[in-house]
C-alpha positions in Angstrom: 8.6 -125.3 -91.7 11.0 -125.6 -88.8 14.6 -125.2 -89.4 18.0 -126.5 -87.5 20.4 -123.3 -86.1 23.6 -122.5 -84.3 25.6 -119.9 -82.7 28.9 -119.2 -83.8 30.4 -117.2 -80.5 34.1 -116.0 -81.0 36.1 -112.5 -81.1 36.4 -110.7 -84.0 40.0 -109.0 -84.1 38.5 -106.0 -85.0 42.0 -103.7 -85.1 45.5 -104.8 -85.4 48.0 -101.5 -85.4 51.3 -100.5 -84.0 51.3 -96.9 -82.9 54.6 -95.2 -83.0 54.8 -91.8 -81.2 57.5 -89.9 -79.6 57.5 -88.4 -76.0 59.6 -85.9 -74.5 60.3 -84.8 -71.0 62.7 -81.7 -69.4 63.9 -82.8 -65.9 66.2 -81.4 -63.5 69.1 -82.9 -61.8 68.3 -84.4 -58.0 70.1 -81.7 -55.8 72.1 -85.1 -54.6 73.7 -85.7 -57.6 76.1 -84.1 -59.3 76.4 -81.3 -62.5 76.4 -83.1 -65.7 79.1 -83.2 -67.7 78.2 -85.7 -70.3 75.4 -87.6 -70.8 76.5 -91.5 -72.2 73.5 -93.6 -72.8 69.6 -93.6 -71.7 68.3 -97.3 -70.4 65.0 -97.2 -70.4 61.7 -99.8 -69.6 58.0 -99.3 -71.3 55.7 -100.3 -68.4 51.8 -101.0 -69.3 49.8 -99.4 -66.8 46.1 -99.5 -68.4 43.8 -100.4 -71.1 40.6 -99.0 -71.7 37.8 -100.5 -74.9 35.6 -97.8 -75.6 32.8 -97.6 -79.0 35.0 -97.9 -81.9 38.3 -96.7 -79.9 41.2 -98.6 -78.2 43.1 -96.5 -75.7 46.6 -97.4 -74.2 48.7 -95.6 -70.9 51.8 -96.7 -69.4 55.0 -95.4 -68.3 58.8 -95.1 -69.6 61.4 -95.6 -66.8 64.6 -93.8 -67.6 67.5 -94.0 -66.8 69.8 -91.6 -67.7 73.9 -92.1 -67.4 76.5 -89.7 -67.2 79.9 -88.8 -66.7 79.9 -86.2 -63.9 82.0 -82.9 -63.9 84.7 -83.6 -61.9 85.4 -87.1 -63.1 85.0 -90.5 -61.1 82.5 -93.3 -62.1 78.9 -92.7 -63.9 76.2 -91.8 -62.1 72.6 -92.4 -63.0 69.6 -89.9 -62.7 66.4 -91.3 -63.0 62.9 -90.5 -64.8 59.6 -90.7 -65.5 57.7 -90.2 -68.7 54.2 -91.0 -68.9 52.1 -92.1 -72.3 48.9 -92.6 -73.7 48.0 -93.4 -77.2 44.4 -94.7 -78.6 43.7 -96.6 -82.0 40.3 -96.4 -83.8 38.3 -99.8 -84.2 35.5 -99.6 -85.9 33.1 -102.2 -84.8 34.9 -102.3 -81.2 32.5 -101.5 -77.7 32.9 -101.5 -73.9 32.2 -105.2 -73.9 35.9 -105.7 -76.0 38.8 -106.8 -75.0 42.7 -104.7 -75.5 45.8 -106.5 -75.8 48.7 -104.1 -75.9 52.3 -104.5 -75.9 54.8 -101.3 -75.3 58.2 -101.3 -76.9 61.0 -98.8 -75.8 62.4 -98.7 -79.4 65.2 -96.3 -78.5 66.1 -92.7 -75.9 68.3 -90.5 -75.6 68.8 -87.4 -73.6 70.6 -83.7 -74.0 72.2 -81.5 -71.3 70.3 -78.2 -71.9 72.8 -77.2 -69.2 74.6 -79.0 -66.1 71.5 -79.7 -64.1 68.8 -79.8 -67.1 68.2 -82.2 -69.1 65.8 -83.4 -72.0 64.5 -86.7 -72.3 63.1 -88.2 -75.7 62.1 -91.6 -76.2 60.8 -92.9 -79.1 57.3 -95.9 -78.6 56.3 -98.4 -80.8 52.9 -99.8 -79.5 51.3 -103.0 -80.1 48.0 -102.7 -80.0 44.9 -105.8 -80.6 41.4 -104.9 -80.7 38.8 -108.1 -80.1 34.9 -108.2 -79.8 33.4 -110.9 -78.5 30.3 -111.4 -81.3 27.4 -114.1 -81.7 26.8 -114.9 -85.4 23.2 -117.1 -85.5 23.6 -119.2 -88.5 20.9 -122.0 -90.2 22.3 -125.4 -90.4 19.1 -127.6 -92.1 15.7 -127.9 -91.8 14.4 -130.3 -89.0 12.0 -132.2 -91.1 11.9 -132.3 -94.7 10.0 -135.3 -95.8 7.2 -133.2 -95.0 7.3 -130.6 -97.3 9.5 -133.2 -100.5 12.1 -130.5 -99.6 15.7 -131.1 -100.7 18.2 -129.4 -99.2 22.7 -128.7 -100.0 24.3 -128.7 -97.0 28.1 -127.0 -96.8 30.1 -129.3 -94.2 33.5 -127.1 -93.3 35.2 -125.6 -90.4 35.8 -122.0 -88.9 39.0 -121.2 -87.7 37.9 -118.9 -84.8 39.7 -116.8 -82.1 37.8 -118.4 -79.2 39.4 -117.0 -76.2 40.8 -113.8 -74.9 41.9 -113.9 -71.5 44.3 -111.8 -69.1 45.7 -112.3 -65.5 47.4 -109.7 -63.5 49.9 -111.7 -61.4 53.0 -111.0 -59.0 55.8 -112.4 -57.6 59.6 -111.6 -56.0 62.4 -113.1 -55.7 66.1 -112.2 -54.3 69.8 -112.1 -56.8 72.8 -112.6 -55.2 75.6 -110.6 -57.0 78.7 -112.7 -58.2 80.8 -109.7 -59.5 83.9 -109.1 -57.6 84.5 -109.0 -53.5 84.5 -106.2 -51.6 82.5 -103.3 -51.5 79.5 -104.1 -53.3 78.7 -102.8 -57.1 76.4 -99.7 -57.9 73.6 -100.6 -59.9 73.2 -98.0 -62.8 70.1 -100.1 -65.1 67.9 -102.6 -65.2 66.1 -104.2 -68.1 62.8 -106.8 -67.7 62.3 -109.2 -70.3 59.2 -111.6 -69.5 59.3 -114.7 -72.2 56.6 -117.3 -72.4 58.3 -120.3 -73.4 55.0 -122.9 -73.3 51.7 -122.7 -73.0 49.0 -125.9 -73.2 45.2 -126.6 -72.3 43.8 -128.8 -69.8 40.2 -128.8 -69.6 39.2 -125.3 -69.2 42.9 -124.2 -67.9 45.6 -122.7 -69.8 48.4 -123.2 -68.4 51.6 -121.2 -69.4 55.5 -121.3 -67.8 58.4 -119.1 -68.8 61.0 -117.1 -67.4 61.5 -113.2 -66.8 65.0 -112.3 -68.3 66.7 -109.6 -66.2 69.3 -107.5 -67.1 72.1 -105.6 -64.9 74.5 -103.0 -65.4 77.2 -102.6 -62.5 79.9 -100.3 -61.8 82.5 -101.5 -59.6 83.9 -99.5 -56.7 87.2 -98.7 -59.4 85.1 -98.0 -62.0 85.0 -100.9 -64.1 81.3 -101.5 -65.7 80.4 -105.1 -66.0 76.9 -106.8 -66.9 74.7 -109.2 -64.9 72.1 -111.7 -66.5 69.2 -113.8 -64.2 66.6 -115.5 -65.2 63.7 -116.1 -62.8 60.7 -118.4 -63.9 57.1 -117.9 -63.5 54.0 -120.5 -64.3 50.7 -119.6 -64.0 47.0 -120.2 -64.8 44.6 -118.6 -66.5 40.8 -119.6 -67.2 39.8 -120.6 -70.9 36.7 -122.2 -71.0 35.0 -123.4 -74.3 38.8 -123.3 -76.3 39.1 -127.3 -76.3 42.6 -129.0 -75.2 43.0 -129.0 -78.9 43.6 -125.0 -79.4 46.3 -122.8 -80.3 47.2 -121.3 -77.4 49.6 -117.6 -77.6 50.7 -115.9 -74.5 52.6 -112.9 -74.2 54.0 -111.3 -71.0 54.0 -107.5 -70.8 55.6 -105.6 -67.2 53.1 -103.6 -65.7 55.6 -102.4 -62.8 59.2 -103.6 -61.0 61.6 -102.3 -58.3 64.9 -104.1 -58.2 67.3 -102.5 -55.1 69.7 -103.7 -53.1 69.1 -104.5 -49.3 70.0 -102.0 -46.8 72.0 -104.4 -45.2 73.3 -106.4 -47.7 74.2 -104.0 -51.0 75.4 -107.6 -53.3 71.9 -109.0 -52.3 68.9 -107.4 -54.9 65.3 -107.7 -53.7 63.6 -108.1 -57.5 59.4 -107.4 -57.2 57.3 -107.9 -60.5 54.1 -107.0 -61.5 53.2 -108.6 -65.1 50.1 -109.0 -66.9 49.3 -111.8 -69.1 47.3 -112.0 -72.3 46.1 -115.1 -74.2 44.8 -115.6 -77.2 43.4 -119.3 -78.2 42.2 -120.6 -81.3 40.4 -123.9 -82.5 38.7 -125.2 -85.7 35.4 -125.1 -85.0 33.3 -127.6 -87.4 30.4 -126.4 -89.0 27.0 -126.9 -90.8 25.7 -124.5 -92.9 22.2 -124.7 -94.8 23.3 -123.8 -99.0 20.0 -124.4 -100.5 17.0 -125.3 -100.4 13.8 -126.2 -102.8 10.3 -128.4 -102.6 9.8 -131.0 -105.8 5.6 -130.2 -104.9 5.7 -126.3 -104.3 8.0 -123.2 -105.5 9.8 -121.5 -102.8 10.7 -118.2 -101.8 14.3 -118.2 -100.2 16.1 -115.3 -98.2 20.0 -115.4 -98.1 23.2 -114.0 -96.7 27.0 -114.8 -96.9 28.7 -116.4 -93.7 32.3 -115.3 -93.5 34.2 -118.5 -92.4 37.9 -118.3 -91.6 40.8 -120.5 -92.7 43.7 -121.2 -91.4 46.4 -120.9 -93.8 50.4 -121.1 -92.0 51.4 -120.6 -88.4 55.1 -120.7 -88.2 57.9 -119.3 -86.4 60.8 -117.9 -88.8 64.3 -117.1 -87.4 66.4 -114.6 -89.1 70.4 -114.6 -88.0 71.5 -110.8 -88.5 75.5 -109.8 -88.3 75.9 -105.9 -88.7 79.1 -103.7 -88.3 78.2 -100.8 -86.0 80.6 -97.6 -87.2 82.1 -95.8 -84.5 84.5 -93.7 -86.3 87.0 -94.5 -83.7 89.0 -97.8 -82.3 87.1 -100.0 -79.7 88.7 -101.4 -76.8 85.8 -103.6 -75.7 82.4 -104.2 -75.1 80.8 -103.0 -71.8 76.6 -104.2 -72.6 74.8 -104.5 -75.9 70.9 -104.4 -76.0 68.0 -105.1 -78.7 64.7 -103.9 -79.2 62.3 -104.1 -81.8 59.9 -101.7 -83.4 56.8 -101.5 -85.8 57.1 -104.5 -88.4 55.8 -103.2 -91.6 54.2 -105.6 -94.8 54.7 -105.5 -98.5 54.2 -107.6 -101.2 56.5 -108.5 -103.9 54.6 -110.6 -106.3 53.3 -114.2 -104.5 55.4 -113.0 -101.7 54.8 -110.9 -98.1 57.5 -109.4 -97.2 57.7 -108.2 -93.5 60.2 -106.1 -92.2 61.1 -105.2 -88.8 63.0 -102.5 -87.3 66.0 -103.9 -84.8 66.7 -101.2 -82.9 70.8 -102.1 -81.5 72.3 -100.2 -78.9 76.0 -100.9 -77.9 78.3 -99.6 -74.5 82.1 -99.7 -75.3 85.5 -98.4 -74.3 87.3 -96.2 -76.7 90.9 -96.1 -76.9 90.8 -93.3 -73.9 89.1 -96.3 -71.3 86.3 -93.9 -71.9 82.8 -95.3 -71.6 80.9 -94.3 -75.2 77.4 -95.2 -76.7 76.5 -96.4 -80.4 73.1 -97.3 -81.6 71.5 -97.9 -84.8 68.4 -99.3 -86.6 68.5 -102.5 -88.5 65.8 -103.7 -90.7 65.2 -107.7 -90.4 63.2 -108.6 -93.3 61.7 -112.3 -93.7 59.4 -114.0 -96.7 56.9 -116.0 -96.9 54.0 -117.5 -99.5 51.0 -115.9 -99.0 47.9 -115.6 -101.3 46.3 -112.4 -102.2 43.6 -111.4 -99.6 45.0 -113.4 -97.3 45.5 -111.8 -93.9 48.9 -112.2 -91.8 49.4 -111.4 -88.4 53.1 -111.3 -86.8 55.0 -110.3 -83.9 59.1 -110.7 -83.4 61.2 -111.8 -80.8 64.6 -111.6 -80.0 65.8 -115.2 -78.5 68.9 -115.0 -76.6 71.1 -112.2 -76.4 73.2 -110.0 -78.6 76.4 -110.9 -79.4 79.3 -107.7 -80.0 82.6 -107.6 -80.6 85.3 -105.1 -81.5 86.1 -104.9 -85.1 87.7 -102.9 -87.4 86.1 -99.7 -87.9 83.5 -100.5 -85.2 81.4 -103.0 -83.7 80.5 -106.5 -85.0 77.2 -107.5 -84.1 74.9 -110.8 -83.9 71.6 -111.9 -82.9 68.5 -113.3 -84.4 64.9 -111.9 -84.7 62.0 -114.8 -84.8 59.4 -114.0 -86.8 56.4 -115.2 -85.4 53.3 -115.6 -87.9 49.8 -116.8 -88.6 48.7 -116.3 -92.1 44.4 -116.9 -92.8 42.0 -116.6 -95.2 38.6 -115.4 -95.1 35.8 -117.0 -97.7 32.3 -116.7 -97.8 29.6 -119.3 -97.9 26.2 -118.2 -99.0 23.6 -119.9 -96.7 19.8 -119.3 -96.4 18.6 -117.9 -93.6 14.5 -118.6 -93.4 12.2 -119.8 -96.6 8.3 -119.7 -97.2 6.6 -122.3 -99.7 4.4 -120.5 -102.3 2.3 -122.8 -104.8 2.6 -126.3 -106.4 4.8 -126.1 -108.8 1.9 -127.3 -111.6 -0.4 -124.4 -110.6 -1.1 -122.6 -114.1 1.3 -124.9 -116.2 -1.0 -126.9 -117.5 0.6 -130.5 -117.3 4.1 -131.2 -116.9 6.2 -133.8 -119.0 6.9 -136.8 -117.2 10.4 -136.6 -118.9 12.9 -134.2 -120.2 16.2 -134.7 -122.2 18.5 -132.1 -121.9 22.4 -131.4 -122.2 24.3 -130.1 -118.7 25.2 -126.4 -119.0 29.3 -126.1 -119.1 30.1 -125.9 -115.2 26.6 -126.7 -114.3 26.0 -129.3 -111.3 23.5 -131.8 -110.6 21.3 -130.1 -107.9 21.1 -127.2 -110.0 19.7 -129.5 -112.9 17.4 -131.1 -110.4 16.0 -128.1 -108.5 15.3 -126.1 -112.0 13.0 -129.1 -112.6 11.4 -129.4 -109.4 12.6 -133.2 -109.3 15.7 -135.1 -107.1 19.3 -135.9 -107.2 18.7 -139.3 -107.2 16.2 -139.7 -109.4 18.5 -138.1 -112.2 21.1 -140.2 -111.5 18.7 -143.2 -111.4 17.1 -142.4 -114.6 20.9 -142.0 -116.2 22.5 -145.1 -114.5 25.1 -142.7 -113.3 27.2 -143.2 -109.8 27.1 -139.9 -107.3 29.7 -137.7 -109.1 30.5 -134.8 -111.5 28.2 -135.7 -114.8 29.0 -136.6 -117.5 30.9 -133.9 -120.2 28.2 -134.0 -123.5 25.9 -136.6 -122.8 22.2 -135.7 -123.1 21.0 -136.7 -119.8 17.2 -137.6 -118.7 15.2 -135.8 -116.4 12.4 -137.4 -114.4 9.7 -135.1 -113.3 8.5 -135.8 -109.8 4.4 -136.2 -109.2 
């Protein structure tokens, strides 16, 4: 006999982790700048500079710009010294080869630096690492059999969907663009740190195009010629296009933006004029509902059958929503606050648990805050917040979340400290795995009369508790709609303790 198949061609996410490591790094003071005489605050930016899928391994490199801010001995303004500090980290993903695909996303969750003396210091920074693990698989399923009047076969069909990761796709892309400073008049400011924030803010298919648009959020601290530090927000938008055939217009469509490199300076000829150049790398991740046919059962009403089976994992989807949490935290200083100079957010590892019907996922907001103390003297406060949100979710069920930070951080003096405000977004897609026994391949053996002597042309009998019609029907080698026939019964569950007749089929 001849049978119907398919191909079910998607990714399997075959590892979802964040790594968390720490990196350290001694450096020495440029011979331009001056001796230390205390260090304030570390801005840093996790770049991604590689990603590498290997037999059941994921690895991850990229690079932490520093820099580091200090008060110099012999007063006057800050100055910034700047650093490097390389990383690597791999995850193991079992089931993962060359042909895979890596989406990573490298958090800066907080650094700081020591003087080990006035023109040595040591850097630590602390990673969180997002790291997604696909590989592209071909599953070769059996959907019917192509002719089965020949053969009286009956066959169950199961008529569902798959809710499949179809597409993983990534684009390098660049562009630059020029800021003209607004602070002050006069000399122009010193810039001391710089912060890139890529945000996708939509994404839609068209054909075989995905086509995404958002902005990259930049972020400036400045020191006036006096001394005074003040803050500096652009946005700059990018669109681009990336290739996603076979997704469908109807897919779910995620992009996120990660900085693979940047250089914002200020002309040599015009110091309130910043020349801004971006390298970012985007990765996309689609999904559909792919319908599909799978063959359940199978039997002959003329000949017994030998069947061979296997369970087809089909995924559902089960919530995709985006939960925003509004946070308001006082930051202890131990000492009165004049005012704010810059606050800044980052977020870390988000961590499940389950509390009953409940998943509860936490996140770690990582809040650093620049403020005048009572001297006008520039000081540093940071802390870790957890940001928890809840949500319905069935045992077994399998959730996948990432956090954002929309907008920016609000801080304010308060008594005893700093007040601050933001909101994280929780970001989630909850699904559900189930499998669906199918047949794979069958081989008729003999009639079904062969050494029974001859079969009753009828049988009365009482349906087993739970038992369904085409089990009834293929124990006794006859039809579906012959028993219903015989019973003067409508397509449906049968009847609850009613002897039912059962016509044999010759």
């Amino acid at each position: 006999m001849e049978f119907e198949r398919d191909t079910i061609i998607n990714y399997d996410t075959v590892a979802e982790i964040t790594l968390c490591q720490e990196e350290t790094l001694e450096s020495i003071v440029p011979d331009a700048c001056p001796d230390i005489l205390r260090i304030v605050d570390v801005c840093g930016q996790a770049v991604l500079s590689g990603k590498q899928a290997r037999e059941g391994m994921a690895q991850v490199t990229g690079m932490v710009r520093a820099s580091i801010l200090y008060q110099p001995e012999g007063g006057g303004g800050l100055r910034r010294m700047e650093a490097g500090l390389p990383f690597s980290c791999q995850a193991e993903a079992p089931g993962l080869t060359e042909r895979g695909t890596i989406l990573a996303s490298p958090r800066l969750r907080c650094a700081e630096a020591r003087a080990l003396n006035p023109r040595k210091v040591l850097l630590r920074v602390d990673l969180a690492v997002d790291i997604t693990a696909c590989q592209p698989v071909e599953r070769p399923i059996c959907t019917g059999v192509s002719v089965p009047e020949e053969n009286n076969l009956c066959q169950k069909q199961y008529q569902g969907e798959h809710y499949q990761l179809c597409a993983v796709q990534e684009k390098p892309f660049t562009f630059s663009d020029q800021i003209r400073l607004q602070s002050g008049s006069g000399e122009p400011p010193m810039l001391l740190a710089v912060r890139v924030q890529p945000v996708c803010t939509e994404s839609k298919l068209i054909g075989s195009k995905l086509i995404f648009k958002g902005m990259v959020e930049l972020y400036l601290l400045l020191q006036e010629v006096g001394g005074a530090l003040t803050t500096s927000h652009e946005s700059l938008p990018f669109s681009q296009i990336i290739e996603a055939a076979g997704a469908g217009e109807e897919g779910d469509c995620q992009v996120e933006v990660e900085v693979a490199s940047f250089r914002c300076e200020p002309e040599a000829s015009d110091g309130r004029e910043l020349e801004v150049e971006l390298e970012l790398l985007a990765q996309a991740q689609v999904r559909c509902r792919r319908p599909v046919t799978l063959l359940q059962d199978l039997y002959s009403t003329s000949n017994l059958m030998e069947l061979q089976r296997e369970n087809q994992p089909l995924c559902r989807l089960g919530e995709q929503s985006v939960r925003p949490q509004a946070v308001r935290e006082l930051l202890e200083t131990g000492e009165m606050v004049r005012s704010i100079v810059d606050a800044r957010l980052s977020l870390g590892q988000v961590r499940q648990s389950r509390e009953g019907k409940e998943l509860v996922l936490t996140a770690e907001a990582w809040i650093t805050v620049l403020y005048l103390d009572e001297n006008e003297l520039v000081q540093c406060t940071r802390q870790s917040i957890p940001v928890s949100c809840r949500l319905d979710c069935l045992e077994g069920a399998r959730c996948s979340c990432f956090c954002a930070c929309p907008g920016e951080v609000f801080a304010a003096p308060a008594a005893g400290g700093v007040e601050v405000r933001f909101t994280v977004e929780f970001h989630c897609l909850t699904t559900e795995t189930v499998s669906v026994p199918s047949v794979t391949s069958a081989q008729l053996g003999e009639a079904r009369s062969a050494g029974e002597g001859m079969r009753p042309s009828v049988v009365l009998r009482m349906p087993a508790p739970g038992e369904e019609l085409w089990d009834i029907a293929k124990a006794h080698g006859t039809t579906t709609e012959q028993i219903l026939q015989a019973n003067e019964l409508e397509e449906g569950a049968l009847p609850f303790g009613r002897m039912l007749l059962i016509p044999s089929t010759r």
